[in-house]
C-alpha positions as CSV (number, residue, x, y, z in Angstrom):
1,X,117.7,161.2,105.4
2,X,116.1,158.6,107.7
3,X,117.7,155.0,107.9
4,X,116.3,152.0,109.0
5,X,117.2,152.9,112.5
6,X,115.1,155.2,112.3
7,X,112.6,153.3,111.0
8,X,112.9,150.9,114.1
9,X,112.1,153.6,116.1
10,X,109.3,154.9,114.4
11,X,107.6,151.7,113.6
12,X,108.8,149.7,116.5
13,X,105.6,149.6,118.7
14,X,103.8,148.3,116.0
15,X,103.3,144.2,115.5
16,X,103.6,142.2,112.2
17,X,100.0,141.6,112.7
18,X,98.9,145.3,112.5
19,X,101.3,146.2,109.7
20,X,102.5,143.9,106.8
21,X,106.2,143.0,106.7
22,X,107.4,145.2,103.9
23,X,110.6,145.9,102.5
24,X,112.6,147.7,104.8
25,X,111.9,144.9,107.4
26,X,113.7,142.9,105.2
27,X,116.8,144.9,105.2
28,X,116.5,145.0,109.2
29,X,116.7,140.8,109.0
30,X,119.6,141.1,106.3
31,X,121.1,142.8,108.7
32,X,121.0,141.2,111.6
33,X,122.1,138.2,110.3
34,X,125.4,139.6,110.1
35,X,126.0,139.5,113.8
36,X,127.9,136.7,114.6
37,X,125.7,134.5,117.4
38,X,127.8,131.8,117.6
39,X,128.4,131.8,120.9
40,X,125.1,132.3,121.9
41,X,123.1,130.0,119.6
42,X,126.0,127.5,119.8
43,X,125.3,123.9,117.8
44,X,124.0,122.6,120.7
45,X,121.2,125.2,120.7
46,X,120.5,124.8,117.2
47,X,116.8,124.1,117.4
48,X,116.5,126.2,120.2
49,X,114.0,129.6,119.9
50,X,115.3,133.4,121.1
51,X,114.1,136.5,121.1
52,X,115.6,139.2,119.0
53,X,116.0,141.4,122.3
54,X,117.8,138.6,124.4
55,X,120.1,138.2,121.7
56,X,120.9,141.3,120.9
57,X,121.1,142.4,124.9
58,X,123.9,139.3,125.4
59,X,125.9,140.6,122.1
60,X,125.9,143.8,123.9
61,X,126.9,142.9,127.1
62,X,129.6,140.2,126.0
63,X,131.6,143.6,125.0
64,X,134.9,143.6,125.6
65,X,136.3,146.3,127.9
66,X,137.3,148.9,125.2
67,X,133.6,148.7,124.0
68,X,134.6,146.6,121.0
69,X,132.5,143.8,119.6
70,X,133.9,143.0,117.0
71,X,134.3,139.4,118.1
72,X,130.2,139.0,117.6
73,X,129.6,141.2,114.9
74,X,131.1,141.1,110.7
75,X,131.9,144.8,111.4
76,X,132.2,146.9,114.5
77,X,130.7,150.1,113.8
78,X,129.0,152.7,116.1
79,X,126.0,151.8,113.7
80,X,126.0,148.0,115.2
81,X,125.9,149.1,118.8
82,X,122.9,151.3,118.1
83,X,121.2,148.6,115.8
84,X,121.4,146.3,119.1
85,X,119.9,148.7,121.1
86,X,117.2,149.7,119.0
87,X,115.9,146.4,118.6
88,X,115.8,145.2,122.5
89,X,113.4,147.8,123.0
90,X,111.2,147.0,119.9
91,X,108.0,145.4,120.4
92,X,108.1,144.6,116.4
93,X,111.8,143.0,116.6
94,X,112.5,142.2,119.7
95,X,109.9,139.8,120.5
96,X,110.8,138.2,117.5
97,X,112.3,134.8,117.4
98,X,115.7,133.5,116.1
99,X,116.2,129.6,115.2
100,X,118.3,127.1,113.0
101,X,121.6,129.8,113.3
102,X,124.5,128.2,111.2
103,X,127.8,129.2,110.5
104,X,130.8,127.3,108.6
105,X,133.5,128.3,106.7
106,X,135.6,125.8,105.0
107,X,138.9,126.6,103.4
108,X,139.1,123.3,101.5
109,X,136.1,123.9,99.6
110,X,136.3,127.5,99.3
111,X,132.7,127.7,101.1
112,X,131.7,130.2,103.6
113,X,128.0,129.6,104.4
114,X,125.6,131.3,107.8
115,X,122.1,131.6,107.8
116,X,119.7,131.9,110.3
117,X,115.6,131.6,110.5
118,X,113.1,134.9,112.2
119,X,109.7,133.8,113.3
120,X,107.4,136.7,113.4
121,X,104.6,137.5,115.3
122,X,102.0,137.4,111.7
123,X,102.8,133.6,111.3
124,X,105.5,133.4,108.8
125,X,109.3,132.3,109.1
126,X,111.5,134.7,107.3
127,X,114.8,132.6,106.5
128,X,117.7,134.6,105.5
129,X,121.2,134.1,104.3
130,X,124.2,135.8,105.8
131,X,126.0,137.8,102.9
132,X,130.1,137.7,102.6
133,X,131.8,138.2,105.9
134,X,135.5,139.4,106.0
135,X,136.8,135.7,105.3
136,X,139.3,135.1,102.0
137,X,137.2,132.0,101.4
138,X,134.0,134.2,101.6
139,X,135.6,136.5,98.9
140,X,137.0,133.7,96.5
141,X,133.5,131.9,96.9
142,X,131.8,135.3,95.6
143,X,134.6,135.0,92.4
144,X,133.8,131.5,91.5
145,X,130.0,132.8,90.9
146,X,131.4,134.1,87.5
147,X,132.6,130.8,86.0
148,X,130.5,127.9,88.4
149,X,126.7,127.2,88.0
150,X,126.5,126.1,91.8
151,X,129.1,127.3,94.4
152,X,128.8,125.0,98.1
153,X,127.3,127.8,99.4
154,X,124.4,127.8,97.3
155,X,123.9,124.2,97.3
156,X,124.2,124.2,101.3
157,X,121.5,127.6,100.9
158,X,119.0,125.1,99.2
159,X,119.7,122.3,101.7
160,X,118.9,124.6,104.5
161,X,115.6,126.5,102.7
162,X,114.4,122.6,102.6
163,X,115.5,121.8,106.3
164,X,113.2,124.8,107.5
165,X,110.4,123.8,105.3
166,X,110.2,120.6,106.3
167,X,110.2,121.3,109.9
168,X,107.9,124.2,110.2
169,X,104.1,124.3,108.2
170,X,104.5,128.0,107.9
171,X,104.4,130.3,105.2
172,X,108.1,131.2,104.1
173,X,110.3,134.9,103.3
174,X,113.3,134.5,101.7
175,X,116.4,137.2,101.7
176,X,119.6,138.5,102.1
177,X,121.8,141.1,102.0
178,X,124.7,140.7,99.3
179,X,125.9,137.2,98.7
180,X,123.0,136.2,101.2
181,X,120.2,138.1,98.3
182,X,121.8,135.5,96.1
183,X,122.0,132.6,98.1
184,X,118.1,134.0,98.6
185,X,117.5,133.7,95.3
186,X,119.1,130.5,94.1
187,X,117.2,128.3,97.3
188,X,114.1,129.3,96.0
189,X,115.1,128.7,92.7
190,X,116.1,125.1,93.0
191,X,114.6,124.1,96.8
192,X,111.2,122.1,95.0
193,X,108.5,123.4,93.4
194,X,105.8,122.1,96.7
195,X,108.6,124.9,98.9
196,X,107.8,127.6,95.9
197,X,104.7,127.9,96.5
198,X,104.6,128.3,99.9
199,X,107.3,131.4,99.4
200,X,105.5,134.5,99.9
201,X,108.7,136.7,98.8
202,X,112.3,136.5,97.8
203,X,114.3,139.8,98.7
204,X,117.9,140.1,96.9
205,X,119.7,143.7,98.7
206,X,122.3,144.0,96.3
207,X,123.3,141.0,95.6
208,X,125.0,139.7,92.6
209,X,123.4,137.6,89.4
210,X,124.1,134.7,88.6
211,X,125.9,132.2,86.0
212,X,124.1,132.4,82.8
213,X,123.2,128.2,83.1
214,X,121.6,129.4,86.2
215,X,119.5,131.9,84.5
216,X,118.4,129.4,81.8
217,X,116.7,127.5,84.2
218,X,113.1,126.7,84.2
219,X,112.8,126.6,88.0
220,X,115.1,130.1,88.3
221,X,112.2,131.7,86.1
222,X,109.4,130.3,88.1
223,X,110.1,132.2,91.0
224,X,111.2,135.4,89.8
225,X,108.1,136.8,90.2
226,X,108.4,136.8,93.8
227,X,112.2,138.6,93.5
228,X,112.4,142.0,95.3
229,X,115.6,142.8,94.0
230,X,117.4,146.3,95.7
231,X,120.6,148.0,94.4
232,X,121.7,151.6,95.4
233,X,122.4,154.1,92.3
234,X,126.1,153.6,92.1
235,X,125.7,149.7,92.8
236,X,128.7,147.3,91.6
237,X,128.2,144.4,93.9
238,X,124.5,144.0,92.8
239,X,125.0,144.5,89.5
240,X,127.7,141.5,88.9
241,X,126.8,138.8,86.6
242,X,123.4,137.6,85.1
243,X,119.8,139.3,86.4
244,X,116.3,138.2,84.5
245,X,114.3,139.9,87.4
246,X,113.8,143.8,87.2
247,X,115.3,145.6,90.1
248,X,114.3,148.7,91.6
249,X,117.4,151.7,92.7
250,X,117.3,152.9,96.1
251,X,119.0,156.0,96.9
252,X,122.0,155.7,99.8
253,X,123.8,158.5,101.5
254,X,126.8,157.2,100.7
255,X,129.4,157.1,97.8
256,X,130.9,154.7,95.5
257,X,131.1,151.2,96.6
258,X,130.3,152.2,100.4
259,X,126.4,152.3,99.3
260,X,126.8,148.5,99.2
261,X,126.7,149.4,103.3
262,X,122.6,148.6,104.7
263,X,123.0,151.8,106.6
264,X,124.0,154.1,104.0
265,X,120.3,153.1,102.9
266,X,117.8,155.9,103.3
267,X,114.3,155.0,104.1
268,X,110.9,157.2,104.0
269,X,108.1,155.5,105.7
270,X,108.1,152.1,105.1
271,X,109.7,151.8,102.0
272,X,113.2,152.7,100.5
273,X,114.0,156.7,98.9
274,X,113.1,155.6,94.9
275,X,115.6,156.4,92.4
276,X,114.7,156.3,88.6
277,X,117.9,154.3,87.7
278,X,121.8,153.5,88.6
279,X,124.1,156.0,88.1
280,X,126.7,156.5,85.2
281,X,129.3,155.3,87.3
282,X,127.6,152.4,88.0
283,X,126.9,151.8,84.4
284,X,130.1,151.7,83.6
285,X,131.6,149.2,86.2
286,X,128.7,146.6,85.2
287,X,129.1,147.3,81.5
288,X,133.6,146.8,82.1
289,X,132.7,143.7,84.1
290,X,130.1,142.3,82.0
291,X,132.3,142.8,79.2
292,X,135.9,141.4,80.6
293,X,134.0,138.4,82.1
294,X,132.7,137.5,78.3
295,X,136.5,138.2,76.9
296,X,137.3,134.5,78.8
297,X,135.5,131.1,79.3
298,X,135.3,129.2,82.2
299,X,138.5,127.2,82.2
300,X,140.0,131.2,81.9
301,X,138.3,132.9,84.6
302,X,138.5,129.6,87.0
303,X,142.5,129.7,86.5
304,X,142.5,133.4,86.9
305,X,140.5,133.3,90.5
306,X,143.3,130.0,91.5
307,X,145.8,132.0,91.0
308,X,144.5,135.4,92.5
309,X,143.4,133.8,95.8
310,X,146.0,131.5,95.8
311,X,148.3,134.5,96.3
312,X,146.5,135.9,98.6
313,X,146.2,132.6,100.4
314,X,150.2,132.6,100.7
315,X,150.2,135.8,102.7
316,X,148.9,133.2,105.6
317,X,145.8,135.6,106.9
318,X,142.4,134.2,106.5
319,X,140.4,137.5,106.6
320,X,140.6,141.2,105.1
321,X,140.7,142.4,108.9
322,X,144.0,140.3,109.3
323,X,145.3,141.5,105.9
324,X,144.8,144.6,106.9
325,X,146.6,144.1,110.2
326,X,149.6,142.4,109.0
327,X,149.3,144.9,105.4
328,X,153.8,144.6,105.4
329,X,154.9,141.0,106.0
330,X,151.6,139.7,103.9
331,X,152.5,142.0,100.9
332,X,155.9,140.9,100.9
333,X,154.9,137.2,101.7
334,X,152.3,137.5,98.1
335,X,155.3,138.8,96.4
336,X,157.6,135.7,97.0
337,X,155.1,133.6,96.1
338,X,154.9,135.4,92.6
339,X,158.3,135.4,91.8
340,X,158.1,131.6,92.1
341,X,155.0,131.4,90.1
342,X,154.6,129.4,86.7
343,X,156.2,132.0,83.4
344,X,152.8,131.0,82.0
345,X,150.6,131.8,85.0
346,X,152.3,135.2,85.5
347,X,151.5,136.2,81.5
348,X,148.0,134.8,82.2
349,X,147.4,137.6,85.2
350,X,149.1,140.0,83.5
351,X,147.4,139.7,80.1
352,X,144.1,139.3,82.0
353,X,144.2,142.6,84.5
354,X,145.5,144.3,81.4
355,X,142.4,143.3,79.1
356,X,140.4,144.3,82.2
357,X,142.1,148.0,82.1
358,X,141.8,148.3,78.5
359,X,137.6,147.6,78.6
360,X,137.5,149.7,81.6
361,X,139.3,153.1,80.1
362,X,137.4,152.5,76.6
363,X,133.9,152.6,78.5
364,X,134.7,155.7,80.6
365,X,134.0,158.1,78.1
366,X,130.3,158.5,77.6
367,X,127.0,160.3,78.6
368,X,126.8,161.3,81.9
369,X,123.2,161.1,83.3
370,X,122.5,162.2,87.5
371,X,119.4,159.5,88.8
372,X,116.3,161.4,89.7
373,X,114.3,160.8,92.6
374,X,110.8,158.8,92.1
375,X,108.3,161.1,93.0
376,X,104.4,159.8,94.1
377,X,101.9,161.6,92.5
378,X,99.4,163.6,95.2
């Protein structure tokens, strides 16, 4: 099956003028947005405008010499490097142009937060939220969704949504890949109603729900309408937490939570391979999750997420890369810290990943049900 890769290359020559921005345009954004610009559109260059080529040209050439880099992009894949490519010689991407990159992570108020805004050629601004990088903080900030109405992220998502508004008259696309679909989703929730209506479209690509006072809103439930929400058939990510909008399954080539990758995507035309639901596995994790995040309240599940991140904070690496790294010394380091943890803090963990077993094995038994492709009619 095709990707969007393929897609680029097939659809490439062809303008936003001549041919609507669709769907899997919006996964290209989502994931480009990824790549780390910082040291291209530095802070000083903040309001300055680049092409999608240029950009991507300088990420390639600022390689290191074993062909890594890593330093530019979240992951450094074979797939990146060909992404790149692809899009300097696209007359549909490349000549399109990047503003308003941010990127901030802050430890002390477990917020990671990058964004960036793509101006293309039919007249619209497409602003889209970077989804969790390989940071701790980025992780923990994705746990506290389950017991916190607003995370810093969010709030600085609806901040930014309003920035770009204000500053250019255009009309607005909204999206993101992961955490980014609901950082999507929550600015144009809560960024005005005068911004709402200039949204054209809100893309979520599997990215999680949210806290059920979120859902409740009245302003949440005035944009839904305009919520493309994506999930691949075994989806966990996407399927996390509260959704009122429908969402439509995607087929990916992948397996298990790997289908969360944009690549594993497979495209036909110039939309997503249709699937006519999740599969059972999927089914499963969302019901276990669903059901272990009701067994606690908030005061629970915020003291449970502490203490989880608070040992892996004690392993002193900041990112899953560097955990990875360092696997020994930062195992051993989480240890110590556990033996010196609170008697009542260690039952609470225990008792907790234990209730979380015990929901998990009794929904594993049940019907098993393969998704079926959605076929068009001749």
């Amino acid at each position: 099956m095709a990707n969007f890769i393929d897609y680029i290359r097939w659809r490439g020559d062809l303008s936003f003028k001549k041919v609507p921005f669709n769907e899997v345009d919006n996964l290209i954004f989502s994931q480009l947005v990824y790549m780390k610009f910082d040291k291209i559109i530095t802070p000083d260059k903040y309001t300055e405008y680049f092409t999608v080529a240029d950009v991507a040209a300088k990420l390639l050439n600022s390689t290191t010499i074993d062909d890594k880099i890593s330093e530019n992009v979240t992951s450094d894949t074979p797939n990146d490097r060909l992404f790149l490519k692809e899009l300097i010689g696209s007359k549909r991407f490349g000549k399109t142009k990047i503003s308003r990159y941010i990127n901030k992570v802050d430890r002390e108020k477990a917020e990671q937060f990058a964004a960036a805004t793509f101006f293309t050629d039919d007249g619209c601004a497409f602003v889209c939220y970077r989804g969790t990088d390989t940071s701790i903080v980025g992780w923990q900030e994705n746990f506290n969704l389950s017991f916190m109405a607003h995370v810093p992220a969010q709030l600085a998502a609806v901040k930014y949504l309003q920035e770009i508004a204000g500053a250019f008259p255009f009309p607005l696309r909204v999206g993101g890949h992961s955490k980014g679909g609901n950082l999507a989703v929550y600015a144009a929730a809560f960024c005005g109603k005068e911004i709402q209506d200039e949204i054209l479209d809100v893309y979520n690509d599997d990215g999680p729900g949210f806290n059920k006072k979120v859902v409740s809103e009245e302003s949440y439930s005035a944009i839904i309408g305009k919520v493309h929400t994506f999930v691949p058939q075994s989806s966990i990510v996407g399927m996390l937490l509260e959704h009122e909008e429908p969402y439509i399954v995607i087929h990916s080539s992948e397996n298990g939570i790997m289908q969360h990758n944009p690549y594993s995507w497979d495209v036909m035309g110039p939309e997503f391979v249709k699937l006519n639901g999740t599969d059972e596995g999927s089914k499963i994790i969302d019901k276990t999750l669903h059901e272990w995040i009701g067994s606690m309240n908030d005061d629970q599940l915020k003291a449970f997420v502490d203490n989880l991140f608070g040992l892996l904070n004690s392993s002193g690496v900041h990112t899953t890369e560097e955990f990875d790294a360092k696997k020994l010394p930062a195992i051993k380091k989480v240890i110590q810290t556990m033996s010196h943890m609170d008697e009542q803090d260690k039952k609470m963990m225990s008792k907790t990943i234990q209730v979380l077993f015990k929901i998990g094995s009794a929904n594993f038994f049940g019907r098993k049900e393969t998704p079926k492709l959605i076929t068009k009619k001749a």
